[in-house]
mmCIF file of the N, C-alpha and C atoms, coordinates in Angstrom:
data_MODEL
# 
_entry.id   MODEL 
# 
loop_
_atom_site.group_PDB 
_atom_site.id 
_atom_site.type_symbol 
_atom_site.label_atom_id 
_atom_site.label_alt_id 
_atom_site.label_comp_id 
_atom_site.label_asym_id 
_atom_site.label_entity_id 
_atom_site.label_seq_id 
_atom_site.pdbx_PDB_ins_code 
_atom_site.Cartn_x 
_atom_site.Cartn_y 
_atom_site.Cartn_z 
_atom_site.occupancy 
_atom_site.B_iso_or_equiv 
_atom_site.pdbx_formal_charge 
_atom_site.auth_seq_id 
_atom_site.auth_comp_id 
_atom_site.auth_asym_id 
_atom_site.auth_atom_id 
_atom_site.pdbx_PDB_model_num 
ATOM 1   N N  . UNK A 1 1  ? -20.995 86.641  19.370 1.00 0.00 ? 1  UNK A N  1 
ATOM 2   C CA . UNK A 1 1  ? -20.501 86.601  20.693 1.00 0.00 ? 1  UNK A CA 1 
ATOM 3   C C  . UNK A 1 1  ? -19.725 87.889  20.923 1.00 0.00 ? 1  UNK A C  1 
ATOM 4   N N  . UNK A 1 2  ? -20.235 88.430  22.207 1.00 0.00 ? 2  UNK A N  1 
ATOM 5   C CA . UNK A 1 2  ? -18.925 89.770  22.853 1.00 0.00 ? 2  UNK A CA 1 
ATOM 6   C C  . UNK A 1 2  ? -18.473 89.490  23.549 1.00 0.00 ? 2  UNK A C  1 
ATOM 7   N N  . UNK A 1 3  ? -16.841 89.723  23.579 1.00 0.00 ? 3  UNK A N  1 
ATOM 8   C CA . UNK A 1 3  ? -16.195 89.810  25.054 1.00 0.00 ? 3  UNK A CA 1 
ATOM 9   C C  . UNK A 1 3  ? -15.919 91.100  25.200 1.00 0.00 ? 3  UNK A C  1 
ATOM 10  N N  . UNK A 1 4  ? -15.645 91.504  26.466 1.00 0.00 ? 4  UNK A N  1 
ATOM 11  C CA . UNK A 1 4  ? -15.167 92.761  26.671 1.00 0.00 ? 4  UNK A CA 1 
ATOM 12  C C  . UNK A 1 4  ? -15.170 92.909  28.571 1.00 0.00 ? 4  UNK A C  1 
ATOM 13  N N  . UNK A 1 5  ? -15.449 93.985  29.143 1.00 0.00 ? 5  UNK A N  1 
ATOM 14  C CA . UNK A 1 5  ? -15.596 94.183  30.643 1.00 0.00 ? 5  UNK A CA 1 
ATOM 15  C C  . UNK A 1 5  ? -16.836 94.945  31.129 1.00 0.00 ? 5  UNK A C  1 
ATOM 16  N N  . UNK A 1 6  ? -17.533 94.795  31.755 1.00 0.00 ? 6  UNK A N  1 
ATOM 17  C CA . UNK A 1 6  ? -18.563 95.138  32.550 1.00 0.00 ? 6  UNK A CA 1 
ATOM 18  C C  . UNK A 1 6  ? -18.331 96.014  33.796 1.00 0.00 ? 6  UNK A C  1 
ATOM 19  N N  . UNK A 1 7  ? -19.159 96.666  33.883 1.00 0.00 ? 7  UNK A N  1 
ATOM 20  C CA . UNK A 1 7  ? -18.958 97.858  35.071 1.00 0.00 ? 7  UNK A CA 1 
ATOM 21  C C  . UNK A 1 7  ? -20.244 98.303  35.586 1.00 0.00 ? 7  UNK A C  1 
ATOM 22  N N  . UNK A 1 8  ? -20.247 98.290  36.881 1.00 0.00 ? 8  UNK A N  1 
ATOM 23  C CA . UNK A 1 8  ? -21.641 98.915  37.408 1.00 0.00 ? 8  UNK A CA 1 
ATOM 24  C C  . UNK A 1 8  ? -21.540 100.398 36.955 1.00 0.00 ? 8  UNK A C  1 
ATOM 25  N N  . UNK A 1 9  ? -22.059 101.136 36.863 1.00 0.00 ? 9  UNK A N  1 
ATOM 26  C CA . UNK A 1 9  ? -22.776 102.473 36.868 1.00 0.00 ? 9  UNK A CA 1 
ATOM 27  C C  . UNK A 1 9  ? -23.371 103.288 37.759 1.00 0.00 ? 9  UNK A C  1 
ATOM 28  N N  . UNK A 1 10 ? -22.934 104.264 38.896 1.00 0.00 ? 10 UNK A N  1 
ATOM 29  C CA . UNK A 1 10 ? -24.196 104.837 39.722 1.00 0.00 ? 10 UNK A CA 1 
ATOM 30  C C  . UNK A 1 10 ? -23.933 106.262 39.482 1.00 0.00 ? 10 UNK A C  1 
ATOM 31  N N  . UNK A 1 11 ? -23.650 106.763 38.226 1.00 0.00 ? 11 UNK A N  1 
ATOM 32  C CA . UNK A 1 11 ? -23.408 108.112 37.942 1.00 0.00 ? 11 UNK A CA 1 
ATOM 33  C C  . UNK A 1 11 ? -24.776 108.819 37.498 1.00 0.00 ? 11 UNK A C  1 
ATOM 34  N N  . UNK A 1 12 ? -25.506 109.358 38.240 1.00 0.00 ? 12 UNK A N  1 
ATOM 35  C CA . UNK A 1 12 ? -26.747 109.781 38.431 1.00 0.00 ? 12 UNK A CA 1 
ATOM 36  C C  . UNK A 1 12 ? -27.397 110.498 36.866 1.00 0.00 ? 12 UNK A C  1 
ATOM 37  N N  . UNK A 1 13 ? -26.643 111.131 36.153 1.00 0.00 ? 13 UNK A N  1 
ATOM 38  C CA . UNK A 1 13 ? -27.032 111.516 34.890 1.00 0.00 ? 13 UNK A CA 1 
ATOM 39  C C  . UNK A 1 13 ? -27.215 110.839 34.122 1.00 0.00 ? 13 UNK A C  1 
ATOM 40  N N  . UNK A 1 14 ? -26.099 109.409 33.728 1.00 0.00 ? 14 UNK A N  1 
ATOM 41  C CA . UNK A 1 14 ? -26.267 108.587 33.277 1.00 0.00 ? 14 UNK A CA 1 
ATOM 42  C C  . UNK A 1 14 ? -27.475 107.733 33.584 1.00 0.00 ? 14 UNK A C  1 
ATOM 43  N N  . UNK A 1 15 ? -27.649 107.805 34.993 1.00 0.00 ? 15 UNK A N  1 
ATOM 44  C CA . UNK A 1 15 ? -28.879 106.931 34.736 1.00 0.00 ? 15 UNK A CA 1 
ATOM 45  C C  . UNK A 1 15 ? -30.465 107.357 34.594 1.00 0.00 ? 15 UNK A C  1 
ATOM 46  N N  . UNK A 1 16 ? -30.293 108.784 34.607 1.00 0.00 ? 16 UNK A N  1 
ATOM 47  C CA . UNK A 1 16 ? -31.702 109.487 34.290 1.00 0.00 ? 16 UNK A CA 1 
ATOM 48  C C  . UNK A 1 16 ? -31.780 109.386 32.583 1.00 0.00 ? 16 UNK A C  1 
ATOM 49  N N  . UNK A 1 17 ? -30.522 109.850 32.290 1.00 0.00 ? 17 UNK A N  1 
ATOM 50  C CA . UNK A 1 17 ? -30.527 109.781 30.616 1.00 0.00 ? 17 UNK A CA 1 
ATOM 51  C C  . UNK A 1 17 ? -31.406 108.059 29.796 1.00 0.00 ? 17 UNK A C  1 
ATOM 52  N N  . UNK A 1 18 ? -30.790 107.207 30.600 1.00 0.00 ? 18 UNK A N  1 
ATOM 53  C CA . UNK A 1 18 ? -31.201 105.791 30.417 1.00 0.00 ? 18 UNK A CA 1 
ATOM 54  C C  . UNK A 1 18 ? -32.687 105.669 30.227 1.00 0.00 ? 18 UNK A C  1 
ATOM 55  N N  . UNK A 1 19 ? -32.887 105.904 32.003 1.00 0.00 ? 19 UNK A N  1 
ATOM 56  C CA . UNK A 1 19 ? -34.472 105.844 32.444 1.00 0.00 ? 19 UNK A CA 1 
ATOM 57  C C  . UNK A 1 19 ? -35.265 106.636 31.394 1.00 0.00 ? 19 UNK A C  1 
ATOM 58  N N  . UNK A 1 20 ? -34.824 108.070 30.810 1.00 0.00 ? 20 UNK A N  1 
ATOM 59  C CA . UNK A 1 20 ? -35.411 108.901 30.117 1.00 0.00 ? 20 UNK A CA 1 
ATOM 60  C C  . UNK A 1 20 ? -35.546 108.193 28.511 1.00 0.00 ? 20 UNK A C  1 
ATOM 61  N N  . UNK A 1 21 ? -34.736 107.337 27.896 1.00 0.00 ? 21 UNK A N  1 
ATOM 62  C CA . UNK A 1 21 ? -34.663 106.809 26.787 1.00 0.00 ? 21 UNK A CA 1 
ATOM 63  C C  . UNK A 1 21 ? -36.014 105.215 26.965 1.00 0.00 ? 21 UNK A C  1 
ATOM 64  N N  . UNK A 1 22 ? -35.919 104.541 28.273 1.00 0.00 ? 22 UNK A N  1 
ATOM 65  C CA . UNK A 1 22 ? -36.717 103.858 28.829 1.00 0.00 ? 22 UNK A CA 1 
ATOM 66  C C  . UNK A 1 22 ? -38.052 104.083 28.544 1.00 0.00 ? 22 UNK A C  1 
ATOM 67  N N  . UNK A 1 23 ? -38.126 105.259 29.218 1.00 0.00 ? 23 UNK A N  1 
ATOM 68  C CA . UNK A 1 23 ? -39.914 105.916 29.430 1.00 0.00 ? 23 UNK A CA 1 
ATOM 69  C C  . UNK A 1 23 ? -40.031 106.436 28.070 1.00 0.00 ? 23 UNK A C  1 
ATOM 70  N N  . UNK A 1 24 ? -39.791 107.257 26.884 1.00 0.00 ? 24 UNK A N  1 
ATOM 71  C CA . UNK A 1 24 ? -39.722 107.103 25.876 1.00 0.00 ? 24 UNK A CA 1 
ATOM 72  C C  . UNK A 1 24 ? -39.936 105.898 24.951 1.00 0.00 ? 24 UNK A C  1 
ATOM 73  N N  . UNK A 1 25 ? -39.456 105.437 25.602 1.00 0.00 ? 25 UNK A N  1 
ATOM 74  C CA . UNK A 1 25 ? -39.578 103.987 24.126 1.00 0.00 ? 25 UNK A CA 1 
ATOM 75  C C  . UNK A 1 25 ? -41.506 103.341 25.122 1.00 0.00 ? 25 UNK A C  1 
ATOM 76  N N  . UNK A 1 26 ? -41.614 103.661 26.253 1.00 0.00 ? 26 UNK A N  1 
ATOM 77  C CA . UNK A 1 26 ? -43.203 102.829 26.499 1.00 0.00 ? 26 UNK A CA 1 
ATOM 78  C C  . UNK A 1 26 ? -42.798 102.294 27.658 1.00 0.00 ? 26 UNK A C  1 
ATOM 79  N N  . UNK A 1 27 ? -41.594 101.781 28.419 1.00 0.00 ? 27 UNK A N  1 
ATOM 80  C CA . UNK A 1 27 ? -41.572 101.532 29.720 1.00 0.00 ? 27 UNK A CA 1 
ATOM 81  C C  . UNK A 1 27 ? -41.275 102.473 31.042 1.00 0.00 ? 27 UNK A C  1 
ATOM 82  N N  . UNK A 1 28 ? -42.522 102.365 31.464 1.00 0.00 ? 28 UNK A N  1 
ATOM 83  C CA . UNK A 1 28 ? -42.387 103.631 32.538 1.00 0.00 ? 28 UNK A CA 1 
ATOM 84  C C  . UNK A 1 28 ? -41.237 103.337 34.009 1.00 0.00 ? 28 UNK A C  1 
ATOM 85  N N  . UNK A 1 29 ? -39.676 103.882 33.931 1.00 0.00 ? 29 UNK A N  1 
ATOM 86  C CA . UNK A 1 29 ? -38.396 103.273 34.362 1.00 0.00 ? 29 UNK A CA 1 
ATOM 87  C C  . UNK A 1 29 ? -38.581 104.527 35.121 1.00 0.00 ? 29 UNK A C  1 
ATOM 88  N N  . UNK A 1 30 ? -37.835 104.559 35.932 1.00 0.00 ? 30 UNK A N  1 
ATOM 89  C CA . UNK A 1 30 ? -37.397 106.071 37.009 1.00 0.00 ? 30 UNK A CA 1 
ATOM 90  C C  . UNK A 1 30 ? -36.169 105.133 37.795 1.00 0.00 ? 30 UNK A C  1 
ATOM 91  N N  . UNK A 1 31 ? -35.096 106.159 37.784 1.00 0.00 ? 31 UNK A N  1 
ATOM 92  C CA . UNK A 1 31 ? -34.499 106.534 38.482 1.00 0.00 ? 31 UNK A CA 1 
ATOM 93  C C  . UNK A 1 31 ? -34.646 106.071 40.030 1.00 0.00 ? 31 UNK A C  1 
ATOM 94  N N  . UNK A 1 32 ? -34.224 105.285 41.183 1.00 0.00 ? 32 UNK A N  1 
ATOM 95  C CA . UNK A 1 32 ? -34.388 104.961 42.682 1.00 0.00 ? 32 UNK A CA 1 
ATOM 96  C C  . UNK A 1 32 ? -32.705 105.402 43.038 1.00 0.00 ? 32 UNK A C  1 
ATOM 97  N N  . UNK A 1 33 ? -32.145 106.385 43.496 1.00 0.00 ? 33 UNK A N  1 
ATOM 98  C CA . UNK A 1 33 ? -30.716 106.396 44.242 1.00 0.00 ? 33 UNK A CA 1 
ATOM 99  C C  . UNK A 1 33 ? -30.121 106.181 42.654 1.00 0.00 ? 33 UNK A C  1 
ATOM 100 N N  . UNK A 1 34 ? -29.216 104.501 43.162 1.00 0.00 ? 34 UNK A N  1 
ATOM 101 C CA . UNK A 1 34 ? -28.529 104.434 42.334 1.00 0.00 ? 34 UNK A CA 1 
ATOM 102 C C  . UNK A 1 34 ? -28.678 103.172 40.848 1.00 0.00 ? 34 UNK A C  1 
ATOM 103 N N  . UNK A 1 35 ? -30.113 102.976 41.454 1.00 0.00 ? 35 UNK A N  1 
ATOM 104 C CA . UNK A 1 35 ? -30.507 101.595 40.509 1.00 0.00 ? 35 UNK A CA 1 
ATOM 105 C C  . UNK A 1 35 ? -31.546 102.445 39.540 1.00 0.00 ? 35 UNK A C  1 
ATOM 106 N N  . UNK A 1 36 ? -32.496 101.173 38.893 1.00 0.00 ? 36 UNK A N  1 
ATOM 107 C CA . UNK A 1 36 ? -33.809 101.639 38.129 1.00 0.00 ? 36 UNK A CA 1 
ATOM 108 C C  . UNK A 1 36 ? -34.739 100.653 38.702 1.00 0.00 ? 36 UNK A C  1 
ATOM 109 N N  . UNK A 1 37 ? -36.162 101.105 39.076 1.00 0.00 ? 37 UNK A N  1 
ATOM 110 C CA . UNK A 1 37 ? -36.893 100.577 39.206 1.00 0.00 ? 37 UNK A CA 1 
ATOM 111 C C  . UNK A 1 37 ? -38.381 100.546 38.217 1.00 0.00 ? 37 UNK A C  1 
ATOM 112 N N  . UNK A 1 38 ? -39.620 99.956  38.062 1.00 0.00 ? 38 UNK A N  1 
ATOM 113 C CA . UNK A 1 38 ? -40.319 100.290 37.139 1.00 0.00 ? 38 UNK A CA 1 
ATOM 114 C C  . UNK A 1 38 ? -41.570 99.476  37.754 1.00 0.00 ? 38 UNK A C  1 
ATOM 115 N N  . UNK A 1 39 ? -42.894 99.604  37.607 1.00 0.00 ? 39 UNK A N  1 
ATOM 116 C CA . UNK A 1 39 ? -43.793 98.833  38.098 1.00 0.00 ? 39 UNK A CA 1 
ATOM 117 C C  . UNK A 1 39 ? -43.843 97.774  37.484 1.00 0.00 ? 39 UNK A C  1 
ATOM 118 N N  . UNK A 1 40 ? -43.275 97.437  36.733 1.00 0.00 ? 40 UNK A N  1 
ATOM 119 C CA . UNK A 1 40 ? -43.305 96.239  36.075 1.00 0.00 ? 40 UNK A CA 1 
ATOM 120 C C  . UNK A 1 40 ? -42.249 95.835  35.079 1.00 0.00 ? 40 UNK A C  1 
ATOM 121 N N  . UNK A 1 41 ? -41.825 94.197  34.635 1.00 0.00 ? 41 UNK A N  1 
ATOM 122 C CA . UNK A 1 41 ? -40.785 93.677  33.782 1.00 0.00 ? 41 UNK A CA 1 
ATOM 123 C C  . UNK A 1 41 ? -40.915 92.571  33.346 1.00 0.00 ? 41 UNK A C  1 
ATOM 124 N N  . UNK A 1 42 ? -39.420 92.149  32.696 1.00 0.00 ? 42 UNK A N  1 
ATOM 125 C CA . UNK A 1 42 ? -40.168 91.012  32.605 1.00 0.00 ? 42 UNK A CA 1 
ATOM 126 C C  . UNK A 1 42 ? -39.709 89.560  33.891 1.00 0.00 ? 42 UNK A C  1 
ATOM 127 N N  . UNK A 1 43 ? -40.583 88.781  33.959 1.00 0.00 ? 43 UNK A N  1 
ATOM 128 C CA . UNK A 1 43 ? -40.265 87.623  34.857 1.00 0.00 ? 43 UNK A CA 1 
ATOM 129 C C  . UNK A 1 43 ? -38.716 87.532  35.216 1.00 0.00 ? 43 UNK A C  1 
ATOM 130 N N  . UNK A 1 44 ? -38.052 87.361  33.890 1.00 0.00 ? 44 UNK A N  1 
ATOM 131 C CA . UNK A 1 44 ? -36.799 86.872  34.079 1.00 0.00 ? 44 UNK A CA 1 
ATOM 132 C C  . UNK A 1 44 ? -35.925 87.842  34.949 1.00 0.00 ? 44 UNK A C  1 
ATOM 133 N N  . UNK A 1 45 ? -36.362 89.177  34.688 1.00 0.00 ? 45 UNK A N  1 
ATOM 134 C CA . UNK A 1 45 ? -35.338 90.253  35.518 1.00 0.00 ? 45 UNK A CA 1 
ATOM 135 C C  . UNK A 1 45 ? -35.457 90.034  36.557 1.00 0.00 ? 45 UNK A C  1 
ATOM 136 N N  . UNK A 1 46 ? -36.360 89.670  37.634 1.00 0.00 ? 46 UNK A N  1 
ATOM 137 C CA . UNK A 1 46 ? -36.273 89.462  38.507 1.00 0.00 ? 46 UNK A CA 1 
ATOM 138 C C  . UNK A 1 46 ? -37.200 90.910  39.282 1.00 0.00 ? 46 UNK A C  1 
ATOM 139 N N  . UNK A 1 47 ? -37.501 90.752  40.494 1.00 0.00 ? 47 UNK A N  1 
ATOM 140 C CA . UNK A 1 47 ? -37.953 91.853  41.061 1.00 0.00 ? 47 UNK A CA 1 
ATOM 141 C C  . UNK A 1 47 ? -36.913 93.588  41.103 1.00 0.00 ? 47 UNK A C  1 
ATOM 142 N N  . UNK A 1 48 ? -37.396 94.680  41.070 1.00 0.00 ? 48 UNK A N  1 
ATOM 143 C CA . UNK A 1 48 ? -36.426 95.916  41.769 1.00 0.00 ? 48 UNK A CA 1 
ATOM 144 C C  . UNK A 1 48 ? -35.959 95.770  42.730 1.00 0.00 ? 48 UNK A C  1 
ATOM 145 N N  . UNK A 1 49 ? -34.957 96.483  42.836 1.00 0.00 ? 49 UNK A N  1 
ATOM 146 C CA . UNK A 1 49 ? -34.292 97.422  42.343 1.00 0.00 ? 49 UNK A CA 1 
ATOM 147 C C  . UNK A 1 49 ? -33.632 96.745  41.102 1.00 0.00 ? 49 UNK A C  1 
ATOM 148 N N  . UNK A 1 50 ? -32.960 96.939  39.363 1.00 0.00 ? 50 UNK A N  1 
ATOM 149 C CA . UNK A 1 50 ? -31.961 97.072  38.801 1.00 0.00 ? 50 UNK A CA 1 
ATOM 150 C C  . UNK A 1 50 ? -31.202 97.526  38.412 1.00 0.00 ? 50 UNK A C  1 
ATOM 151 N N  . UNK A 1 51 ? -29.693 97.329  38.306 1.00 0.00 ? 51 UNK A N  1 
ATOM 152 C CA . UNK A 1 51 ? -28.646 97.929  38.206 1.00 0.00 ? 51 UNK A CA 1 
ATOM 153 C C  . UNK A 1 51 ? -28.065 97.951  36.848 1.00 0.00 ? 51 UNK A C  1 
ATOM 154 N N  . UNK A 1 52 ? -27.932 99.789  36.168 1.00 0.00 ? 52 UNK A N  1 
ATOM 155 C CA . UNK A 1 52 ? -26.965 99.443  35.113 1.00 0.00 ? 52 UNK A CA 1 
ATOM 156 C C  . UNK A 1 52 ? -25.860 98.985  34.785 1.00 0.00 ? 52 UNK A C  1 
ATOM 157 N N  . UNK A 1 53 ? -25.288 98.714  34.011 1.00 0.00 ? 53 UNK A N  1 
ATOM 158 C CA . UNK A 1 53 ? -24.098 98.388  34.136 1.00 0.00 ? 53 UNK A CA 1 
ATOM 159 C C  . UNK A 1 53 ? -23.396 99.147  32.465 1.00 0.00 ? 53 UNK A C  1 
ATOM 160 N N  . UNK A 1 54 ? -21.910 99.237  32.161 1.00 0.00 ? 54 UNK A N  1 
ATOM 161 C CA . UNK A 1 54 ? -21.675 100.349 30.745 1.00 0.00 ? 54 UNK A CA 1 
ATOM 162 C C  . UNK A 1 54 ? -20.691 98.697  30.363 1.00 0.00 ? 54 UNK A C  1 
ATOM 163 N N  . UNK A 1 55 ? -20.975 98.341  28.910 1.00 0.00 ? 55 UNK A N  1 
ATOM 164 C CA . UNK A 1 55 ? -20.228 96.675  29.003 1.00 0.00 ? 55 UNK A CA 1 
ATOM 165 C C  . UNK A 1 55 ? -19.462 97.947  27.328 1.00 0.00 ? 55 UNK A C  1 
ATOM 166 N N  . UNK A 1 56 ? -18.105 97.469  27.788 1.00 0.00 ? 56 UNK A N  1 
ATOM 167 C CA . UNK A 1 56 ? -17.408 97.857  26.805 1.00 0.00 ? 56 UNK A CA 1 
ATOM 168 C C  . UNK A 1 56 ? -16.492 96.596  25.807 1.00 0.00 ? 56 UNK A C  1 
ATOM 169 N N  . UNK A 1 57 ? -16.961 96.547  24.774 1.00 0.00 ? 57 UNK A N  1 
ATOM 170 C CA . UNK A 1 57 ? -16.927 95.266  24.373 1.00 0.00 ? 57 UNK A CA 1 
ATOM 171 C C  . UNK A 1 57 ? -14.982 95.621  23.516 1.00 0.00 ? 57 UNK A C  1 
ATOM 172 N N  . UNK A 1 58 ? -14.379 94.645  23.916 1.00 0.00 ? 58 UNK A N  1 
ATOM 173 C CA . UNK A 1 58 ? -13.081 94.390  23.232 1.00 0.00 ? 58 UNK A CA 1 
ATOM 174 C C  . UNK A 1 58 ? -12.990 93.367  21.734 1.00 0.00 ? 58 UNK A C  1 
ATOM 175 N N  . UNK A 1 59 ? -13.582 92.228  21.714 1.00 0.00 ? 59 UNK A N  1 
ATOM 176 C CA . UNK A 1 59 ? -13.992 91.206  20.343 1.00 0.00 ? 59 UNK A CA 1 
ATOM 177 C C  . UNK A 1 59 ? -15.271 91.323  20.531 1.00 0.00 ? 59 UNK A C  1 
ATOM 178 N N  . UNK A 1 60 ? -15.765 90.809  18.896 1.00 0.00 ? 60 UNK A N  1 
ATOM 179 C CA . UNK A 1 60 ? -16.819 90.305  18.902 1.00 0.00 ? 60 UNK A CA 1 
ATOM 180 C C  . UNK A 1 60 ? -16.594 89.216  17.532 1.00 0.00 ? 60 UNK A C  1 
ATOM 181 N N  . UNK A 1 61 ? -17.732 88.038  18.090 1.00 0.00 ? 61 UNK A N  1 
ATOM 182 C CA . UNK A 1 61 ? -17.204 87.217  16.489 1.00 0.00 ? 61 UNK A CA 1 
ATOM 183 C C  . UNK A 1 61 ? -19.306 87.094  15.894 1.00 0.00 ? 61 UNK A C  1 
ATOM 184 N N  . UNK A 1 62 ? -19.072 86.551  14.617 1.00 0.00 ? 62 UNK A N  1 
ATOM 185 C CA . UNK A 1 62 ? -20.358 86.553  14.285 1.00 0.00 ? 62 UNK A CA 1 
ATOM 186 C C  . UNK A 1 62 ? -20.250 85.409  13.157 1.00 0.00 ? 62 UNK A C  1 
ATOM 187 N N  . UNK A 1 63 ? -21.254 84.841  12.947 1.00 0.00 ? 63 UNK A N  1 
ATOM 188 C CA . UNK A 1 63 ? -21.460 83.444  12.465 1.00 0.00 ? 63 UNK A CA 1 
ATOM 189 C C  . UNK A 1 63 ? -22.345 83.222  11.705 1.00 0.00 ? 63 UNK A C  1 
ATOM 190 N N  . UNK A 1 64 ? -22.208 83.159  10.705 1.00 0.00 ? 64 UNK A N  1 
ATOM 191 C CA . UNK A 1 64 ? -23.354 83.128  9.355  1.00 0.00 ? 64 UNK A CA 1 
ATOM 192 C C  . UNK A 1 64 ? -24.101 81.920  9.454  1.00 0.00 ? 64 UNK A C  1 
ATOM 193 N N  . UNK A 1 65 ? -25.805 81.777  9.603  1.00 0.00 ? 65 UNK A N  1 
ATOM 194 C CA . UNK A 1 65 ? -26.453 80.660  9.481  1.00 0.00 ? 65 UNK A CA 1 
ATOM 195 C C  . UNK A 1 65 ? -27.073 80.051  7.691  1.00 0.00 ? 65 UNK A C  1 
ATOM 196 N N  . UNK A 1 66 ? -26.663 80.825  7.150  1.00 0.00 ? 66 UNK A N  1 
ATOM 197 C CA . UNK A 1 66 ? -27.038 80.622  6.037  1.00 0.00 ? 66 UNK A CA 1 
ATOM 198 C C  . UNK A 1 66 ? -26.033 80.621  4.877  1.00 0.00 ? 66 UNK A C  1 
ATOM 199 N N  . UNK A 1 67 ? -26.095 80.376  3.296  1.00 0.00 ? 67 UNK A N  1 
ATOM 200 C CA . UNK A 1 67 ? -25.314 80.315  2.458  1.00 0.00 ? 67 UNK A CA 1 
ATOM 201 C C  . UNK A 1 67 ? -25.074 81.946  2.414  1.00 0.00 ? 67 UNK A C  1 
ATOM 202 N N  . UNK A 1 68 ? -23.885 82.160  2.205  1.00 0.00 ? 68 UNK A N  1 
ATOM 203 C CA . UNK A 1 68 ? -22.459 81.396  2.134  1.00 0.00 ? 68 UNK A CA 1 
ATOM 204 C C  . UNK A 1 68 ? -21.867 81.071  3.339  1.00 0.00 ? 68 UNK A C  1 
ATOM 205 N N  . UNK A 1 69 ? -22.332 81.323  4.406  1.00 0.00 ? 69 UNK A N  1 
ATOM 206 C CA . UNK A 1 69 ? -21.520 80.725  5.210  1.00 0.00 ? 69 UNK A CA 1 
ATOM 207 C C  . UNK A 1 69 ? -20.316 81.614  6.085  1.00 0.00 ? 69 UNK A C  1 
ATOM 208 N N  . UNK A 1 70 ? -19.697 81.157  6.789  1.00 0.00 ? 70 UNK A N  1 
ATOM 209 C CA . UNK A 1 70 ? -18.629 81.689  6.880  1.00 0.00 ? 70 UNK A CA 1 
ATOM 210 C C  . UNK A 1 70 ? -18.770 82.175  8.878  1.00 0.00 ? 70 UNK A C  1 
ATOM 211 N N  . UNK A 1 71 ? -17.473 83.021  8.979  1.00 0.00 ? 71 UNK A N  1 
ATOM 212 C CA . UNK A 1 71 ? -17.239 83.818  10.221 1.00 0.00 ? 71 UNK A CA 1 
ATOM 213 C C  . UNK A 1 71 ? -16.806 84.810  10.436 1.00 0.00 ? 71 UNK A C  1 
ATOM 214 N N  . UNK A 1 72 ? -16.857 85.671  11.103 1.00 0.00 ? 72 UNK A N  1 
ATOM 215 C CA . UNK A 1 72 ? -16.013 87.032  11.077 1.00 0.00 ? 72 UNK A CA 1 
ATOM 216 C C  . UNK A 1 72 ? -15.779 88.031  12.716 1.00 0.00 ? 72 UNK A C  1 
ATOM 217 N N  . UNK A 1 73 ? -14.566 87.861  12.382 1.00 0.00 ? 73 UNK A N  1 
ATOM 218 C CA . UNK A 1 73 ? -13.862 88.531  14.253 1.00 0.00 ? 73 UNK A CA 1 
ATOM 219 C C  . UNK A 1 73 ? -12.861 89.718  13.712 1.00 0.00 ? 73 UNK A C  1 
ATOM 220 N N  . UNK A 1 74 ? -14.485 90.247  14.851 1.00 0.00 ? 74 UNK A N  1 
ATOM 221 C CA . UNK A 1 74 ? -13.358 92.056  15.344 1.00 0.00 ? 74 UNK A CA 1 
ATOM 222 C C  . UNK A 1 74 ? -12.834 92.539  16.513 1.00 0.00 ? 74 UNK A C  1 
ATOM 223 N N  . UNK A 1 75 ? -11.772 93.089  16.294 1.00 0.00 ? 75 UNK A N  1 
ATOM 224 C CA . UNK A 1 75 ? -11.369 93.498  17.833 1.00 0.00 ? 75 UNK A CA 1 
ATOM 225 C C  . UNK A 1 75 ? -11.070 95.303  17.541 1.00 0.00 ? 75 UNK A C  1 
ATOM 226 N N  . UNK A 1 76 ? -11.321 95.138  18.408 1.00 0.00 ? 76 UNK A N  1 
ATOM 227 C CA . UNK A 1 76 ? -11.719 96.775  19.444 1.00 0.00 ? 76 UNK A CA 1 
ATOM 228 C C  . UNK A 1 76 ? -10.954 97.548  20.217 1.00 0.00 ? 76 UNK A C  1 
ATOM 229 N N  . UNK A 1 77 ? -10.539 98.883  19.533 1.00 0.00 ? 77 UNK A N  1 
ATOM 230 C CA . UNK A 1 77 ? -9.336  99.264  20.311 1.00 0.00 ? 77 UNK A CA 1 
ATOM 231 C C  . UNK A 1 77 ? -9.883  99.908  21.954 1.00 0.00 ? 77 UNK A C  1 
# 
């Protein structure tokens, strides 16, 4: 689990840099203004335009499913 704060993004470099890491990895993303759009996604995203957002995480905890077991929480300056 993360907690932390969420923030939209419309800082134009940032989001070419994104789109550019996007189209690289096989999804063809571009840049629209201040969102991303793409000819295609998946169902769940919903139709374009989407919006980045920069999530800066403060905790996170993590939870072992297997032996030994256990939990472990970090926090984030």
């Amino acid at each position: 689990m993360l907690e932390g704060e969420a923030h939209r993004t419309t800082d134009v470099g940032e989001l070419d840099q994104v789109t550019t890491l996007f189209r690289d990895s096989g999804w063809p993303a571009e840049r629209d203004g201040d969102a991303v759009t793409a000819p295609y996604s998946a169902q769940s995203a919903g139709p374009p335009p989407w919006y980045l957002y920069r999530f800066a995480v403060r905790t996170a905890v993590g939870v072992a499913l297997t032996a030994p077991h256990g939990a472990t929480h970090w926090r984030f300056a």
